[in-house]
C-alpha positions in Angstrom: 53.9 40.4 13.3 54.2 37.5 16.0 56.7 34.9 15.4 56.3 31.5 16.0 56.7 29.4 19.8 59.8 27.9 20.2 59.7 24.5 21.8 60.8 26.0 25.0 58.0 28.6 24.7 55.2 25.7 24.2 56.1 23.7 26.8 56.2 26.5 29.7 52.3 26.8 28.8 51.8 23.0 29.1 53.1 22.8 32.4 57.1 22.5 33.0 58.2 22.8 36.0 61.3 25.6 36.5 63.7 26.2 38.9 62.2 22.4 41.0 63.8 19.2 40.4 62.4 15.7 39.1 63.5 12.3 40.1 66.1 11.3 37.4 63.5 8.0 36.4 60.5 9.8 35.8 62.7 12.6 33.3 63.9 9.6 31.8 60.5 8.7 31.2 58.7 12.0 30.6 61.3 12.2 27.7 60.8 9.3 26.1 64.5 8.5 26.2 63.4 5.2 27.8 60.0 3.4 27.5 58.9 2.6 30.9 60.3 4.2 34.5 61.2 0.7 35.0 63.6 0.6 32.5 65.1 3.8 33.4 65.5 2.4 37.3 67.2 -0.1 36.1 69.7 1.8 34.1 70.0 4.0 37.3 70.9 0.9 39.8 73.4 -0.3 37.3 75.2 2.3 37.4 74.4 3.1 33.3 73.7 6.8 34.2 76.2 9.7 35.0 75.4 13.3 36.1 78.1 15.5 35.7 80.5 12.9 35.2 79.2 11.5 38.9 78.1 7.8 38.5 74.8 7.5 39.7 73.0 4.2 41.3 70.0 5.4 42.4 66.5 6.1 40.3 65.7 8.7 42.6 68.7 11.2 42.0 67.4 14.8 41.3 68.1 16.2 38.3 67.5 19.9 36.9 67.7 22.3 34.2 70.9 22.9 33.1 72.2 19.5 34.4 74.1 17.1 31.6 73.6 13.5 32.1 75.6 10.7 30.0 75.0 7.1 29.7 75.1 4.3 26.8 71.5 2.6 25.4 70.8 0.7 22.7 74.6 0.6 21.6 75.0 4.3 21.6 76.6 7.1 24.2 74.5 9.9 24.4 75.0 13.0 26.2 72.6 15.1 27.1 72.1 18.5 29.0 68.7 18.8 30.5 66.5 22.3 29.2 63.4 22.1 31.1 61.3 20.2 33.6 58.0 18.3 32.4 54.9 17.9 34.7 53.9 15.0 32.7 54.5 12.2 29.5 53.4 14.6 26.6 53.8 14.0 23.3 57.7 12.8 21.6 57.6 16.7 20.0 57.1 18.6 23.7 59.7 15.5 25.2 62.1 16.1 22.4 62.5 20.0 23.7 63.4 18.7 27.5 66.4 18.4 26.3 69.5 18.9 23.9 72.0 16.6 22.4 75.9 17.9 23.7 79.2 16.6 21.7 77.6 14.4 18.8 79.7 12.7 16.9 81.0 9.0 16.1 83.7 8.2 18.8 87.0 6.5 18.1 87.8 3.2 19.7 89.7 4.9 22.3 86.8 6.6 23.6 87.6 10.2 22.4 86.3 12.2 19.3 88.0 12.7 16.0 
């Protein structure tokens, strides 16, 4: 009996990339965590964006699997550690599996979790 693809399975047939790098813009982009790789050079060159607790001010950092990247939008902190590589701007089902969500939760106003 076959069981069904996971998310990570799918993608590797639609073209990830493993074991390369990707400009940190253009992964923002790919998945659809920001809407245009303008936006996402912008967060970059204000210094918005963290990889590995390392502030970052450039779009064109390299980023990889297994990396965890941190940064506020749209009034939120999300942390996020990178699971694969896209080739291209799929659909928001094969961009949601790029990545996983690390330490949800509300924070206090102190800045750490309850």
């Amino acid at each position: 009996m076959l069981r069904p693809a996971t998310p990570l399975q799918r993608l590797r047939g639609c073209g990830v990339a493993e074991g390369d790098s990707l400009r940190l813009d253009k992964f923002l982009w790919f998945a659809r965590i920001v809407k245009t790789r303008v936006l996402a050079q912008q967060l970059a060159e204000e210094g918005r964006l963290r990889l590995a607790g390392r502030v970052l001010d450039r779009a064109h950092a390299p980023v990889r699997v297994g990396d965890v990247l941190s940064f506020a939008l749209r009034g939120q902190v999300r942390v996020i550690r990178i699971e694969a590589l896209p080739k291209r701007r799929g659909p928001p089902a094969e961009a949601r599996a790029l990545y996983s969500e690390v330490g949800q939760g509300p924070l206090t106003s102190e800045g750490s979790q309850d």
